[in-house]
Kinemage of the C-alpha trace (Angstrom):
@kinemage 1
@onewidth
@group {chain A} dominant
@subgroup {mainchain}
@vectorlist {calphas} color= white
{ca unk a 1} P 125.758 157.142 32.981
{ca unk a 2} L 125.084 160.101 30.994
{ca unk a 3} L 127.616 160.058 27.976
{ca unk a 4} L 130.504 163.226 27.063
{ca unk a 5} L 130.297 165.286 24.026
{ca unk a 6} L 133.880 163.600 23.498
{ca unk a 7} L 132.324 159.980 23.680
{ca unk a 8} L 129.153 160.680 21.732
{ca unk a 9} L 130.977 162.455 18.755
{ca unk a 10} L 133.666 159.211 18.677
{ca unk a 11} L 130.178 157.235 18.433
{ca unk a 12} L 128.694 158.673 16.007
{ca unk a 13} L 131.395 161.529 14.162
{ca unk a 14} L 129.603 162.119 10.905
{ca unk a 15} L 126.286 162.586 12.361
{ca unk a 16} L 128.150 165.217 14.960
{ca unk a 17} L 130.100 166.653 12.297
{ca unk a 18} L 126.461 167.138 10.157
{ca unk a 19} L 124.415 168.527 13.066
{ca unk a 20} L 126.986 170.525 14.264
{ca unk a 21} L 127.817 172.372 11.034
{ca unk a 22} L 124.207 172.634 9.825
{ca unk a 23} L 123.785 174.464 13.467
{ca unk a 24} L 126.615 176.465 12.533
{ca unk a 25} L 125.544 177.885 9.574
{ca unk a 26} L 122.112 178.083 10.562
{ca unk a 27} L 120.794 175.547 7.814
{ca unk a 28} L 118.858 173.417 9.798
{ca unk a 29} L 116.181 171.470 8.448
{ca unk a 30} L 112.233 171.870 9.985
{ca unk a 31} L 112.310 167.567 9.806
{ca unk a 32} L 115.040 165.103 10.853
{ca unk a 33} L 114.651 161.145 10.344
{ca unk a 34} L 117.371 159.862 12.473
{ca unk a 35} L 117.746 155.998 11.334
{ca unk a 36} L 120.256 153.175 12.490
{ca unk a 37} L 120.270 150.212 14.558
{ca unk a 38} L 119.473 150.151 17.915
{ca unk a 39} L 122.529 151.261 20.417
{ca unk a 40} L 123.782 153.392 17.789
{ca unk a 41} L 123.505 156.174 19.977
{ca unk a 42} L 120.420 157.980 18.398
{ca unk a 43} L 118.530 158.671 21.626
{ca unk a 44} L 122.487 160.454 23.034
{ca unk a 45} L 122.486 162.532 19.990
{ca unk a 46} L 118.602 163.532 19.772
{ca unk a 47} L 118.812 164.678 23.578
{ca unk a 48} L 122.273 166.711 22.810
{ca unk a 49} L 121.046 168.215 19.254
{ca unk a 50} L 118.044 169.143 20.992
{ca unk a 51} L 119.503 170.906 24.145
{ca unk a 52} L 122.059 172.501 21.259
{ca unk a 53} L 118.941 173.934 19.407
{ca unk a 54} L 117.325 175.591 22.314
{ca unk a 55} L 120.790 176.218 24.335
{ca unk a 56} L 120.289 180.212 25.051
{ca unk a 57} L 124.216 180.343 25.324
{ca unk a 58} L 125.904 177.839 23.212
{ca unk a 59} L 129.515 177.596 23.028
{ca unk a 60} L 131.175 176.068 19.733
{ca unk a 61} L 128.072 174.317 18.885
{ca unk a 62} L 128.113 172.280 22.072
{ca unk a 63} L 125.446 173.280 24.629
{ca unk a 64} L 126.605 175.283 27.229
{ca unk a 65} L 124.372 173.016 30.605
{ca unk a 66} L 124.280 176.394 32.989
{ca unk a 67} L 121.682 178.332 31.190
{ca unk a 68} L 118.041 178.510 32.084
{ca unk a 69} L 116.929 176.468 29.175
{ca unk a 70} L 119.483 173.796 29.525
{ca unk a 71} L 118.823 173.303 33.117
{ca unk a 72} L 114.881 173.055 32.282
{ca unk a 73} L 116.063 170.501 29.555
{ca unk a 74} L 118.001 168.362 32.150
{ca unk a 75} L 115.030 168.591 34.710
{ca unk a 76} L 113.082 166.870 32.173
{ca unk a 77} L 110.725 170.359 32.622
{ca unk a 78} L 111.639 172.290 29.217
{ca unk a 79} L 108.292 173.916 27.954
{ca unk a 80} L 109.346 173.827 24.222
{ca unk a 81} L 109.934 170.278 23.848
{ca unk a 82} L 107.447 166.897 23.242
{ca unk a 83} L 108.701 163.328 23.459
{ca unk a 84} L 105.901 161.107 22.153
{ca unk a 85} L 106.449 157.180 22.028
{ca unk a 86} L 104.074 154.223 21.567
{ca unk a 87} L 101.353 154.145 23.757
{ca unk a 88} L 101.106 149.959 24.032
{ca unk a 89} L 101.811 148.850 20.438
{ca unk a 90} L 101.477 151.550 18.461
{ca unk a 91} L 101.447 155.682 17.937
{ca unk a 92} L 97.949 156.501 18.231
{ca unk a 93} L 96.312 159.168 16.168
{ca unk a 94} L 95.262 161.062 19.509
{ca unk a 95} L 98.700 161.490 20.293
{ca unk a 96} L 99.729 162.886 17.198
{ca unk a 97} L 96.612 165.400 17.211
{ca unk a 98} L 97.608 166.573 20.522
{ca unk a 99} L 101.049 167.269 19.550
{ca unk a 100} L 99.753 169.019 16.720
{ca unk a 101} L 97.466 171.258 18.991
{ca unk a 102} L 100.760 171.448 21.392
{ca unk a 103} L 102.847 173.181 18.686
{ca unk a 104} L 100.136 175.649 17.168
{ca unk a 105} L 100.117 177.068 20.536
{ca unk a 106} L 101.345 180.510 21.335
{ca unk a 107} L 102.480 180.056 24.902
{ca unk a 108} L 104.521 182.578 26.909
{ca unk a 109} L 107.890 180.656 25.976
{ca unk a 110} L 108.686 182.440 22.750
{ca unk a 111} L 111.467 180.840 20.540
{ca unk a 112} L 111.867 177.305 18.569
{ca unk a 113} L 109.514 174.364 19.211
{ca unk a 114} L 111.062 170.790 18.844
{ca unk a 115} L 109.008 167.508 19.225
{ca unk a 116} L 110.507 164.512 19.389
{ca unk a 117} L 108.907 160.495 17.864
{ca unk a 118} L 110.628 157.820 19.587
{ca unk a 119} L 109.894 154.407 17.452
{ca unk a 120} L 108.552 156.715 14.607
{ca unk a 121} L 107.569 152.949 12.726
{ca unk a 122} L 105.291 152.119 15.259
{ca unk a 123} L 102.435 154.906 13.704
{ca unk a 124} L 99.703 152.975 12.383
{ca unk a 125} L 98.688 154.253 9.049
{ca unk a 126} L 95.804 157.132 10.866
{ca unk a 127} L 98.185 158.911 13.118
{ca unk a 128} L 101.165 158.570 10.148
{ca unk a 129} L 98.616 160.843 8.053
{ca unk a 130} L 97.949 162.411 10.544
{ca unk a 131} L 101.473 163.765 11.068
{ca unk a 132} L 102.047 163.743 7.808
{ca unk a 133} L 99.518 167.071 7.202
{ca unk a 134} L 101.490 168.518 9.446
{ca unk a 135} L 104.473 167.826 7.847
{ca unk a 136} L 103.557 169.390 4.389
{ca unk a 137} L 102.723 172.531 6.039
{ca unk a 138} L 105.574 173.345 8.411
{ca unk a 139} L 105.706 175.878 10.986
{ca unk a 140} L 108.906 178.249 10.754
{ca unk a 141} L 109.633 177.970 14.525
{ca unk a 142} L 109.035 173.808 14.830
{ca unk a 143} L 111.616 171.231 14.128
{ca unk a 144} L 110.566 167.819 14.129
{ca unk a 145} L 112.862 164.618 14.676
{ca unk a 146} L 111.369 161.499 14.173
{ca unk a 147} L 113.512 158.147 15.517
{ca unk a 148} L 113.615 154.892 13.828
{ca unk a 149} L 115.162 151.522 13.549
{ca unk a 150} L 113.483 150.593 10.807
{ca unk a 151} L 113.510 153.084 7.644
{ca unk a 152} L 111.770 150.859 5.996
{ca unk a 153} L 108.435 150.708 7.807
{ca unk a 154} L 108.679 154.623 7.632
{ca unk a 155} L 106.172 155.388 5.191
{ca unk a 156} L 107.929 156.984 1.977
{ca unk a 157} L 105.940 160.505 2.112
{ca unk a 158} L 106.863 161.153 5.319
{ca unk a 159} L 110.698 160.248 4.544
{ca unk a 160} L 110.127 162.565 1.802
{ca unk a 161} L 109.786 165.337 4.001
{ca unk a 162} L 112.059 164.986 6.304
{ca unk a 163} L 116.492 165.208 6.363
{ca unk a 164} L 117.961 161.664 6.502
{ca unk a 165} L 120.317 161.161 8.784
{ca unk a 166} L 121.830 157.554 9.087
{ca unk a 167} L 124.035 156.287 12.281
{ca unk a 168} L 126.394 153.344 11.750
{ca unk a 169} L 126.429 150.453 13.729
{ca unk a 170} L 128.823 150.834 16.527
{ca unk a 171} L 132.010 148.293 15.147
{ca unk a 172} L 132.581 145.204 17.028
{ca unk a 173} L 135.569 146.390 19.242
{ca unk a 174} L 133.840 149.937 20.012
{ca unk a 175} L 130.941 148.159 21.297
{ca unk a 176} L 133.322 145.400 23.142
{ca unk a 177} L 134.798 148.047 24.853
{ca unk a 178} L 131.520 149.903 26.145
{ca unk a 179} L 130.464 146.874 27.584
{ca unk a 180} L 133.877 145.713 29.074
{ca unk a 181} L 133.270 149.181 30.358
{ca unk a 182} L 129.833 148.010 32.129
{ca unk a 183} L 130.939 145.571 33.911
{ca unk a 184} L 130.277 142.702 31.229
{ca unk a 185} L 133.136 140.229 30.919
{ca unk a 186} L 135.516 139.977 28.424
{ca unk a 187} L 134.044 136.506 27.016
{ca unk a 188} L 130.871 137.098 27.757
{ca unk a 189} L 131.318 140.596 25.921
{ca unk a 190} L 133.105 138.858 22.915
{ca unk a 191} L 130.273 136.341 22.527
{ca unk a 192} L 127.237 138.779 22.672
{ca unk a 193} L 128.715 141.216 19.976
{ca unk a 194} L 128.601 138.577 17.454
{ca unk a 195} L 125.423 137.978 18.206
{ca unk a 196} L 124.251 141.713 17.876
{ca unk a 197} L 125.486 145.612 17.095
{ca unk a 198} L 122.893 146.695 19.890
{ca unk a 199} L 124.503 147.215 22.902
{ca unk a 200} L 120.886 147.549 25.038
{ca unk a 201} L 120.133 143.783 23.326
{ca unk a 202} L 124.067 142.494 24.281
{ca unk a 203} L 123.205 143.487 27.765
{ca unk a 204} L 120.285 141.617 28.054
{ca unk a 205} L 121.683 138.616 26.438
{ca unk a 206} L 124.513 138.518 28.956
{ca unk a 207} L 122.125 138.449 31.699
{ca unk a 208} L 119.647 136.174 30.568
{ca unk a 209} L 119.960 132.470 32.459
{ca unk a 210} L 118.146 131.015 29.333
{ca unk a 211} L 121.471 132.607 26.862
{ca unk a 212} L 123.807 131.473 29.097
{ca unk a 213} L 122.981 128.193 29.072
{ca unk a 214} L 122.660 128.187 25.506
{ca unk a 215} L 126.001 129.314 24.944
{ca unk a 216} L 127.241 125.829 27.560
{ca unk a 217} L 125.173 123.534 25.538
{ca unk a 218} L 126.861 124.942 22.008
{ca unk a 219} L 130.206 124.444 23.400
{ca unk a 220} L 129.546 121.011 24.952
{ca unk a 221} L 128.402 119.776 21.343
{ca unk a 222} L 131.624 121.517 19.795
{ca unk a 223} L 133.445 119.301 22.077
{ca unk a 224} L 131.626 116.036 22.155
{ca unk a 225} L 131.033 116.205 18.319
{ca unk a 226} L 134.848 116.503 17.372
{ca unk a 227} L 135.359 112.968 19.369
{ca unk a 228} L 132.505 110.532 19.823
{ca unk a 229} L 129.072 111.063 16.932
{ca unk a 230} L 127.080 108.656 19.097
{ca unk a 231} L 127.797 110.622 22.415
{ca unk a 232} L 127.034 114.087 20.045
{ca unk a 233} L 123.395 112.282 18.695
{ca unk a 234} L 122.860 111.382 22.558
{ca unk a 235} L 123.425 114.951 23.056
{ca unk a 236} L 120.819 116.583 20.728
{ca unk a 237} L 118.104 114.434 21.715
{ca unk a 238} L 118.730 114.917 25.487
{ca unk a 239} L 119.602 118.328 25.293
{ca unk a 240} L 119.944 120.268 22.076
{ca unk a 241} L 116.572 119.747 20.690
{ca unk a 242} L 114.395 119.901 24.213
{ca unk a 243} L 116.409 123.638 24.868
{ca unk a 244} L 116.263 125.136 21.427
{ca unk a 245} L 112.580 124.364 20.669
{ca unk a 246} L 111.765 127.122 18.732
{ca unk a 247} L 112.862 128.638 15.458
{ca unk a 248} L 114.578 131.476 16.794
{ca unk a 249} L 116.469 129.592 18.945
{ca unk a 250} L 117.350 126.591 17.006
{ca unk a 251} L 119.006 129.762 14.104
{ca unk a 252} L 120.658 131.507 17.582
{ca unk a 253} L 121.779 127.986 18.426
{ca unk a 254} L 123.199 127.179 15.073
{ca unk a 255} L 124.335 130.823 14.545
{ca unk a 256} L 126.692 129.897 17.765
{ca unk a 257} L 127.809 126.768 16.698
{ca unk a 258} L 129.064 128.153 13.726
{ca unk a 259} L 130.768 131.197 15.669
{ca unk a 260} L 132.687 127.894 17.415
{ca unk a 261} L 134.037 126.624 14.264
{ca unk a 262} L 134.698 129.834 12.859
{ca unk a 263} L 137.009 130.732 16.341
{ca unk a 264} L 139.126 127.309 15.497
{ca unk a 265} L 139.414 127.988 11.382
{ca unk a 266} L 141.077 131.538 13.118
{ca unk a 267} L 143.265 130.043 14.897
{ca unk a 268} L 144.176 127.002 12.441
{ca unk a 269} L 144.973 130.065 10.464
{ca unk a 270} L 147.046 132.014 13.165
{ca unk a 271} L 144.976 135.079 12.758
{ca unk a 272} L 144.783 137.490 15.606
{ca unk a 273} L 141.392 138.094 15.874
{ca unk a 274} L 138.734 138.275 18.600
{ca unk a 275} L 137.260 135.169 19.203
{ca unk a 276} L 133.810 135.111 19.700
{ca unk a 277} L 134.388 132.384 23.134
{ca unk a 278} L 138.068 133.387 23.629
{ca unk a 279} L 137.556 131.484 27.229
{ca unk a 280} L 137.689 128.339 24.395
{ca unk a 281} L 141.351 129.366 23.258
{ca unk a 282} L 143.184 126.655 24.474
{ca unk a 283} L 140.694 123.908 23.691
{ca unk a 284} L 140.398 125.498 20.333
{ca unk a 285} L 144.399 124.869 19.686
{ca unk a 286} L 143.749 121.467 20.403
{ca unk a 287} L 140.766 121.411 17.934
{ca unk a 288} L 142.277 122.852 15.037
{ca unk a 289} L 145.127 120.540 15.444
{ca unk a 290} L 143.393 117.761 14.833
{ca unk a 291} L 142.051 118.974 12.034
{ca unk a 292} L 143.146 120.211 8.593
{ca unk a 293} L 142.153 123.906 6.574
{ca unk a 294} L 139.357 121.406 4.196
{ca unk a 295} L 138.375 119.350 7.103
{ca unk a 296} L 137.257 122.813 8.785
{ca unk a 297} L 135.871 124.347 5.553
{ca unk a 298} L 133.687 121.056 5.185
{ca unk a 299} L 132.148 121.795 8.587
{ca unk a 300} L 131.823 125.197 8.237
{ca unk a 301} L 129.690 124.504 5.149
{ca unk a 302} L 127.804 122.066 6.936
{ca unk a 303} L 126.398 124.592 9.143
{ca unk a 304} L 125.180 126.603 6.624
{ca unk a 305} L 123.333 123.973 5.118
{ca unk a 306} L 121.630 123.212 7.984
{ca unk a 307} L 120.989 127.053 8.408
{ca unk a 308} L 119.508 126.511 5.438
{ca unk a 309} L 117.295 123.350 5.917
{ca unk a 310} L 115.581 124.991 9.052
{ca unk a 311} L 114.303 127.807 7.209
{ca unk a 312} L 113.022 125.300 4.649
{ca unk a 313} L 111.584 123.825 7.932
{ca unk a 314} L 113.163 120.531 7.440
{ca unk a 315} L 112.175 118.613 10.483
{ca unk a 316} L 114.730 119.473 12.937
{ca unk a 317} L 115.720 116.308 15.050
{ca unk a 318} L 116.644 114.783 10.873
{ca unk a 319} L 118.623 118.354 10.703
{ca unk a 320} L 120.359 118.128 14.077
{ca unk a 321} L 121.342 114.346 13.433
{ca unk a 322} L 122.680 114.675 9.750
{ca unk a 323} L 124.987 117.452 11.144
{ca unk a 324} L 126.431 115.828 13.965
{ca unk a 325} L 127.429 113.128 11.066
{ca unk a 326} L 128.311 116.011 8.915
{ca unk a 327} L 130.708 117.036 11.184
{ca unk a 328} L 132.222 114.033 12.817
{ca unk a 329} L 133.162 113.334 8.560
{ca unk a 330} L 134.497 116.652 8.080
């Protein structure tokens, strides 16, 4: 579903408020680098700054959607624009020379130019130099706006050249609420957004068989290890260990865990904040009765540690098992 102006400047209102004014006072730049995580609404804003700049009739720096040039823009048929993105891995040189040949054309559509590099990190170093030429030697009727998620792999003469403009994460409840809004459960929604800002990765996590059962399996263990050690060590060798084989998913694995004890510290604590399982609430009343504000710190730290000891790739079945003691000792 195709987003409002409302919704996309309450996503994103200092990049709106930036675009906007620079439109206003006609100071654009002839280079954008639009950088932030992914779901921060970068692609929403590219295709409405876009439509603004090339909007024949625009009406308080919002596109106006009726005119000929939006409705070419909307048919996905708008002569003036190029969207280039990785072809397989990477931004091949080819396809930045051809976008260079595309813009020193004269065609019959007179007016501004705009091309568009989705995953701008993914040039290898030829077609980054490449574009880079072109860069140096701007065009007066071409604006370029390159997309990234990671500024870093942006090589730093090509930042150089082009107007920063950073998006903020989307916060925790903004992005709980869009994907309440999807359909996604409330749980389900609470659990993923701890887990990441994107909203295209929470999504996917919330649909994937292999999370969801990763996400039973860290609760089971929260609940066998507060009462019985030798049930919770039966437990990581029958279960933990054979599901969260590799790295990543032993880190996601302990990454949850820790989200579990975190959830009953909260409510030790009487704080009102979102849970990341708040299907767990009552259970977690239970919990943190049992237990007292140093008992829960202990175990906390515990988790760390053994955040710790996997990236020091401590063999993980010693890990699992020192932790399950760990926390049965608080």
């Amino acid at each position: 579903m195709q987003k409002t102006i409302e919704e996309i400047q309450e996503t994103q209102p200092v990049v709106m408020k930036r675009l906007q004014g620079a439109y206003e006072k006609d100071r654009l730049a002839h280079a954008y680098l639009f950088e932030g995580p992914a779901g921060a609404g970068k692609k929403e804003i590219t295709h409405f700054f876009v439509k603004l700049l090339l909007c024949e009739t625009p009406r308080k720096n919002v596109p106006c959607e009726t005119c000929r040039s939006c409705q070419l823009y909307n048919s996905g048929n708008h002569p003036s624009i190029v969207f280039i993105e990785p072809d397989g891995q990477n931004i091949k040189i080819d396809q930045i020379r051809d976008l260079i040949l595309t813009m020193n054309k004269t065609g019959l559509n007179a007016g501004r130019k705009i091309y568009v590099i989705q995953e701008a990190d993914r040039m290898n170093n030829s077609s980054a130099n490449a574009l880079l030429k072109f860069l140096e030697e701007p065009e007066m009727n071409v604006t370029a706006i390159l997309l990234t998620d990671r500024l870093n792999a942006i090589m730093t003469t090509i930042r150089s050249r082009c107007q920063l403009v950073s998006f903020q994460p989307l916060s925790r409840p903004k992005l709980m609420e869009k994907l309440v809004s999807e359909g996604m459960t409330a749980s389900m929604a609470a659990t993923v957004s701890m887990l990441t800002q994107s909203a295209e990765e929470a999504v996917e996590l919330s649909s994937d068989e292999h999370f969801a059962q990763a996400r039973k399996i860290v609760l089971k263990l929260v609940e066998v290890a507060g009462t019985n050690v030798h049930e919770a060590l039966l437990m990581i060798q029958g279960e933990w260990l054979p599901f969260f084989k590799e790295k990543e998913d032993a880190e996601r694995g302990l990454d949850m865990l820790l989200f579990a004890y975190r959830d009953i510290a909260t409510v030790k604590a009487g704080l009102e904040t979102v849970r990341t399982y708040p299907d767990m609430e009552e259970i977690w009343k239970q919990m943190a009765l049992q237990r007292s504000f140093s008992v829960l710190s202990k175990q906390l730290q515990a988790i760390l540690q053994a955040k710790q000891q996997l990236q020091r790739n401590m063999n993980r079945t010693l890990l699992m098992e020192q932790l399950m003691l760990n926390l049965q000792e608080g």
